[in-house]
C-alpha positions in Angstrom: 12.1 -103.6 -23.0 10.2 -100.1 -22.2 11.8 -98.3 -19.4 9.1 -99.1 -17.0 9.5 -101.8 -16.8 13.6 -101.6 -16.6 12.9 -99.3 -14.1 10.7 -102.1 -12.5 13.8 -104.7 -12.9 16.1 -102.5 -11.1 13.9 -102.2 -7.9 12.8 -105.2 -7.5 15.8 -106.6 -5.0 16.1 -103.7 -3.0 11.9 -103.9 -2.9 12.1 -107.4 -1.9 15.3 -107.0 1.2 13.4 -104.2 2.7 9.8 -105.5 3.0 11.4 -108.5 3.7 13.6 -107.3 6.7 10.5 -105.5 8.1 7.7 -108.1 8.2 10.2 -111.3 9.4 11.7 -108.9 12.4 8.0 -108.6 13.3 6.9 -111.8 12.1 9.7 -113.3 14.3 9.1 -111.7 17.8 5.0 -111.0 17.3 3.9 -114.1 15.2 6.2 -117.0 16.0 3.4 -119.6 14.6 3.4 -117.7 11.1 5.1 -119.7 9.0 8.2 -118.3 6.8 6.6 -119.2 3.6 3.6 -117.0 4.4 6.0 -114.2 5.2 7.5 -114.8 2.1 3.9 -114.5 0.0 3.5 -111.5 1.9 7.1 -110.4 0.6 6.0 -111.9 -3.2 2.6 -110.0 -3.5 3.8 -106.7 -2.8 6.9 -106.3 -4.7 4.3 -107.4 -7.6 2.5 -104.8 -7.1 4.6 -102.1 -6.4 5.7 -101.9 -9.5 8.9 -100.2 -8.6 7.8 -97.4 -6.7 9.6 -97.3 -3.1 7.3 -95.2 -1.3 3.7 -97.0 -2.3 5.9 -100.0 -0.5 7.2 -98.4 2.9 3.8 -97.3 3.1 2.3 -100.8 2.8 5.1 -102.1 4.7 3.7 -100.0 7.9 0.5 -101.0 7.4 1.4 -104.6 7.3 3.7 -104.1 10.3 0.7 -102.1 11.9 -1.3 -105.3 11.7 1.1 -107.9 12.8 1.8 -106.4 16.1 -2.5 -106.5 16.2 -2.5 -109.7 15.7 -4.4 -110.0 12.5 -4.2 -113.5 11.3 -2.5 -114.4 8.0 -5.3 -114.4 5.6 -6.5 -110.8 6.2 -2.7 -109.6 5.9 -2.9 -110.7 2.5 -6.3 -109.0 1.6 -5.0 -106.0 3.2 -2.2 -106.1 0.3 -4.9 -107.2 -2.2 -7.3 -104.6 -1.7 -4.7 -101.7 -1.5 -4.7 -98.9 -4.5 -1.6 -99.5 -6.8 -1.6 -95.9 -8.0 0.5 -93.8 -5.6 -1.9 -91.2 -5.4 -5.2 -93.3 -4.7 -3.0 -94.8 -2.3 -2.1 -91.5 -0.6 -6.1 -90.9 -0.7 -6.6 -94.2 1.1 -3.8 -93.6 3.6 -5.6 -90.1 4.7 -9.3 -92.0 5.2 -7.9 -94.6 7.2 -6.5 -91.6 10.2 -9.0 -91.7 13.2 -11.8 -89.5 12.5 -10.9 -87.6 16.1 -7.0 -87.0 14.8 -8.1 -85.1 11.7 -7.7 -81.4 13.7 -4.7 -82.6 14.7 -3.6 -84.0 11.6 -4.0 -80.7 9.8 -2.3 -78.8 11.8 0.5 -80.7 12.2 0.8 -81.1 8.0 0.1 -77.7 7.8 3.0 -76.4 10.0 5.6 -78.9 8.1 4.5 -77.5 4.8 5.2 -73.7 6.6 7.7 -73.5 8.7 11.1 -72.3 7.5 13.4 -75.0 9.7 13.1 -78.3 10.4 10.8 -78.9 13.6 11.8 -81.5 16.2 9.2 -84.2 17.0 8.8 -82.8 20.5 8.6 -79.6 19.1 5.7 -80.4 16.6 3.9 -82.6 18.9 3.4 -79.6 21.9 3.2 -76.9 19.2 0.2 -79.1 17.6 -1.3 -79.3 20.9 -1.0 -76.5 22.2 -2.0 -74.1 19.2 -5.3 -75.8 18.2 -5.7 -76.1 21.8 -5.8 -72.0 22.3 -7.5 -71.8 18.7 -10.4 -73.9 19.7 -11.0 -73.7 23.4 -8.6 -70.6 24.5 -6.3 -72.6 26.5 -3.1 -71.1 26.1 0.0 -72.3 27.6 1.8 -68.6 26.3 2.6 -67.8 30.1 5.0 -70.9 30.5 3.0 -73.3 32.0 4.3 -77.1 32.4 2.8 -79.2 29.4 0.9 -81.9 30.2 1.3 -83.5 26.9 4.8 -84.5 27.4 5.9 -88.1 25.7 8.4 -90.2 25.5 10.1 -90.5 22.3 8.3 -93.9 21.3 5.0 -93.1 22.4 5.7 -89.4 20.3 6.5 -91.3 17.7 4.0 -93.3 17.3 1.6 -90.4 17.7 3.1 -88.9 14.1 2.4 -92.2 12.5 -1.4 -92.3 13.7 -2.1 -88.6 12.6 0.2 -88.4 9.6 -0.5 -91.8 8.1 3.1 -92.1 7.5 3.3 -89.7 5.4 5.4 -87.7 8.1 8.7 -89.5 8.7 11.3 -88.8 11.8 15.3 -88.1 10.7 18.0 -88.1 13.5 20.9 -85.6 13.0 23.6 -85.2 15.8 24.4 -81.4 16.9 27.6 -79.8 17.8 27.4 -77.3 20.4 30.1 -74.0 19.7 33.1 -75.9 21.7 33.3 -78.8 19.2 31.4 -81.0 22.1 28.7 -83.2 20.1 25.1 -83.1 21.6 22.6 -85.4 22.0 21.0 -85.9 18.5 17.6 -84.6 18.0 15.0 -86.5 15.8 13.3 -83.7 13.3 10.0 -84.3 11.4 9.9 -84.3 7.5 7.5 -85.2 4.2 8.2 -89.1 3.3 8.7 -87.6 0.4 8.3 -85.0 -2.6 5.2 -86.5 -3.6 3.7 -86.6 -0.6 4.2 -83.1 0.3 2.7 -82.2 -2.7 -0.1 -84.4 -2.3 -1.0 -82.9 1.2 -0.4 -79.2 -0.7 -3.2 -80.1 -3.1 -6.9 -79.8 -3.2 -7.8 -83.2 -3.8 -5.9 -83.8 -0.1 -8.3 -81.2 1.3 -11.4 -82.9 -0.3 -10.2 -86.0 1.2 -9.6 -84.5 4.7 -13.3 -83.7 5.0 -13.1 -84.7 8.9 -11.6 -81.2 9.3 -13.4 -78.7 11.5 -14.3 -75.6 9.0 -12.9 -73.3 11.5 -9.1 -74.9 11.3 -9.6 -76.1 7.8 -9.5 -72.2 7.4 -6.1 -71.7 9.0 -3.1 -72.8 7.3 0.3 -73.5 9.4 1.4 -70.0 9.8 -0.9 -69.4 12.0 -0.7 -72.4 14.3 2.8 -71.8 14.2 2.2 -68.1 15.0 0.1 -69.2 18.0 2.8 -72.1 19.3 5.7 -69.8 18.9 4.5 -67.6 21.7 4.8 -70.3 24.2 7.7 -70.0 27.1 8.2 -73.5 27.1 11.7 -75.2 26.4 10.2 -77.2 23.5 9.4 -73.8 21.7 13.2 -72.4 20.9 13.7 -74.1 17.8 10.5 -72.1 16.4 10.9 -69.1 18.4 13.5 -67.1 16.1 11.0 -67.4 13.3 7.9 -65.9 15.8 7.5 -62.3 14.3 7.4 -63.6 10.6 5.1 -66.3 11.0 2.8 -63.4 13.5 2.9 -61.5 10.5 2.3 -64.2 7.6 -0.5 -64.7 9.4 -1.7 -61.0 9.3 -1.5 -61.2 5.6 -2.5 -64.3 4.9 -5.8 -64.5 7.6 -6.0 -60.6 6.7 -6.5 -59.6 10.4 -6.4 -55.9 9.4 -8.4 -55.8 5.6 -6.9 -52.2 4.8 -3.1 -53.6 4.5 -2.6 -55.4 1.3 0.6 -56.7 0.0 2.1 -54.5 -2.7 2.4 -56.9 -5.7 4.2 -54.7 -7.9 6.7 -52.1 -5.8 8.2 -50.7 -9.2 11.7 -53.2 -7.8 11.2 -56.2 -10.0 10.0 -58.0 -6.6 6.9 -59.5 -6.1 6.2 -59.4 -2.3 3.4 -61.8 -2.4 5.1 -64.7 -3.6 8.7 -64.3 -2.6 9.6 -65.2 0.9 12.5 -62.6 1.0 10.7 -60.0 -0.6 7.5 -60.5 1.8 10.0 -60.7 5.0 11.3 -57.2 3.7 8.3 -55.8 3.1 6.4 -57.1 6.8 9.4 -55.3 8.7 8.2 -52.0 7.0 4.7 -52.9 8.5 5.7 -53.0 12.1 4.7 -50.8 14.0 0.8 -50.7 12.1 1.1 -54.7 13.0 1.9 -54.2 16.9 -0.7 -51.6 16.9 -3.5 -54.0 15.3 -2.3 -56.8 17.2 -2.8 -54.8 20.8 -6.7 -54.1 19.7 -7.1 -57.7 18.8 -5.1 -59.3 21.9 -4.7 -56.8 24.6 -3.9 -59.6 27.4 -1.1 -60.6 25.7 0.2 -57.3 24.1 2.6 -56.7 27.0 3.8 -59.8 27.3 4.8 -60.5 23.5 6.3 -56.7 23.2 8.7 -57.7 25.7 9.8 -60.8 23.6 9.9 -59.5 20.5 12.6 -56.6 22.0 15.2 -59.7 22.3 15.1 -60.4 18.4 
């Protein structure tokens, strides 16, 4: 017995509760007339073809579920599991084609500030900071001066906005808060990768090739500087971003290369390489400050003012 397939063995139950558990709750208050022993082949088919892997099933799971609250008749559901790619990685490639061709500026953004920023984001937080930076990259329509958001959602309809331009590969985790007087606060649902694989999937060329939909112009950017852009904003959903403003202002100066006569020091006789270590680069961009505020006042001068006057509270 290879370990595969022991592997295989050991899955299989928990495979088979789980996709089970899904598609009868759904089967039970979307589909009345589908019988239980069709819900069951469903069930059958895909822990066959998982092969063991969890993640190639919550992903077919949701795109089952996805189609039983459309009313797609038995039949299809089945083809649907048929036709989907076993290998994980096909299936992450399949998963990316199938977003709507008008999410895929969205989509990139939002992957790319996941992959970048340095704390978990909120959902709220990722949806309006999505918005509202490709919104200003594209069209110049900056919220930065604390305008109201007009994109505002409730937590389902946010939610479901994550799953149509992440594919699922974006998941939402609740964690409760405890404010400095012991008090618990209302728990906050953050954004994270499904998991290892599929952040390094997204990290990868091949997810790039696959993302084709892309405008070149934000294909270009990566989620420093969307973040950059959205951590400027006044707006209540910004603070959990807003500490991390200057560094992701100035990862962006280095890594869009606003100003081409500052490069990063690979080599500063210390043993550090700047260019590749987080702390190292942090240390070495607060040596650059006052050359960055200078640059950035020839590049934005309408906004100069304004973001000298936040960056004196950090």
């Amino acid at each position: 017995m290879g370990p595969n397939f022991a592997i295989d063995v050991f899955t299989k139950d928990d495979i088979r509760i789980y996709t089970e558990s899904r598609l009868s709750s759904l089967h039970e208050r979307l589909t009345p007339r589908l019988e239980t022993e069709s819900v069951g082949f469903l069930v059958e088919q895909i822990v066959t073809k998982a092969r063991g892997v969890f993640i190639w099933v919550r992903l077919v799971a949701d795109r089952l579920a996805e189609n039983i609250r459309d009313g797609t008749p038995f039949h299809d559901l089945s083809r649907i599991i048929a036709r989907t790619p076993e290998e994980l990685q096909e299936l992450y490639d399949d998963t990316l084609r199938r977003i709507n061709p008008q999410y895929a500026n969205e989509s990139h953004v939002m992957f790319q500030m996941v992959l970048c920023s340095v704390a978990p984001i909120p959902l709220e937080t990722l949806v309006e900071a999505t918005v509202m930076s490709l919104n200003r990259y594209l069209d110049g329509n900056s919220r930065l001066r604390g305008e109201p958001s007009s994109n505002s959602l409730s937590f389902p309809q946010a939610l479901r906005w994550l799953i149509s331009r992440s594919g699922g590969l974006l998941e939402v985790y609740t964690e409760a808060k405890v404010d400095r007087e012991g008090e618990a606060d209302a728990p906050i649902q953050y954004v994270q990768f499904l998991h290892q694989t599929s952040k390094e999937y997204i990290q990868s060329a091949r997810a790039q090739a696959v993302m084709e939909r892309v405008a070149p112009q934000v294909a270009g950017k990566d989620g420093f500087y969307f973040l950059s852009l959205a951590s400027q904003s006044c707006c209540a959903w910004v603070a959990p971003i807003k500490l991390q403003m200057l560094y992701y202002i100035k990862l962006t100066e280095l890594h869009d290369q606003i100003d081409e006569h500052i490069a990063v020091p690979m080599d500063d006789h210390s043993g550090t390489d700047h260019a590749n270590n987080p702390c190292g680069f942090k240390w070495w961009l607060q040596q650059q400050e006052d050359a960055w505020l200078e640059q950035f006042y020839r590049r934005f001068p309408e906004d100069y003012i304004f973001l000298h006057e936040r960056l004196s509270r950090f």
